[in-house]
N, C-alpha and C positions, 0 to 999 in steps of 0.2 A: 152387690151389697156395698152399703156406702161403710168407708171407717170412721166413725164416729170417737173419739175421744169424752172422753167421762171419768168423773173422780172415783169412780169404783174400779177402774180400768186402773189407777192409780194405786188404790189400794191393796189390789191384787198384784200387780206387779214388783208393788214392797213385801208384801206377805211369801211371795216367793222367793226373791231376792235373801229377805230373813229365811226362810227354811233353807236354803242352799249354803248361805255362810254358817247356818249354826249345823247344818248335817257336814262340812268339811271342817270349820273350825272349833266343833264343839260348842258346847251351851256354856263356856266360860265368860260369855257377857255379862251374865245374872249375879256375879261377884265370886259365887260357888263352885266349883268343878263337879257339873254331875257328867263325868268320862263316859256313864253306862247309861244314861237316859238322851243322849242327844240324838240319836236315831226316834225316836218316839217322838222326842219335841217337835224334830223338824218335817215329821211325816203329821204331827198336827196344823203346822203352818202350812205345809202342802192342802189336809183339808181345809184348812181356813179358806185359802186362795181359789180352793174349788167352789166352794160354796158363794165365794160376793162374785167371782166370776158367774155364778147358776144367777144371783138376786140380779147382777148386770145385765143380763140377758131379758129377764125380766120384764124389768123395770123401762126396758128396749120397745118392749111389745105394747106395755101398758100406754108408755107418752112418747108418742113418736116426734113430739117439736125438740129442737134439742135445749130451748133455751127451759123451758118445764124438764126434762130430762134434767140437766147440771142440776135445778132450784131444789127438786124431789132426790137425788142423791148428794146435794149435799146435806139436805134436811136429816135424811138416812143416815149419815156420817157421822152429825152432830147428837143425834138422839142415842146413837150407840156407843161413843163415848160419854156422854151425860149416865148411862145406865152404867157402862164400866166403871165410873168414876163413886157413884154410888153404892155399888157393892164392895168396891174394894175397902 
């Protein structure tokens, strides 16, 4: 199996990164100190990071060229922030 590099690989790898520093340093980055929720937080970032790792895998099988692979995940990136940005 070849290792192929992709920005969902990127994605996940920050979304882990964040659940590890907020499950040892606590969720004190949000301004607030929630002391008693930072286990929960960071075991949501952990599923975060399982899930675009599951859509990575995916998205592997769907488009095997990798230059469609990068174009269809960063489309992916872009549309999911556009939607985060509109609810918020």
């Amino acid at each position: 199996m070849k290792l192929r590099i992709t920005p969902l690989n990127f994605a996940s790898a920050f979304l882990l990164i964040m659940a590890i520093y907020i499950w040892i340093n606590g969720a004190a980055i949000t301004g607030m100190t929630f002391t008693h929720l930072s286990g929960a937080i960071s075991l949501i970032f952990f599923l975060f990071a399982f899930v675009v790792s599951f859509i990575d895998i995916m998205f592997r099988n769907f488009f095997p060229e990798i230059k469609k692979l990068w174009l269809i995940e960063l489309s992916f990136i872009t549309l999911v922030a556009i939607i985060f940005l509109l609810v918020r």
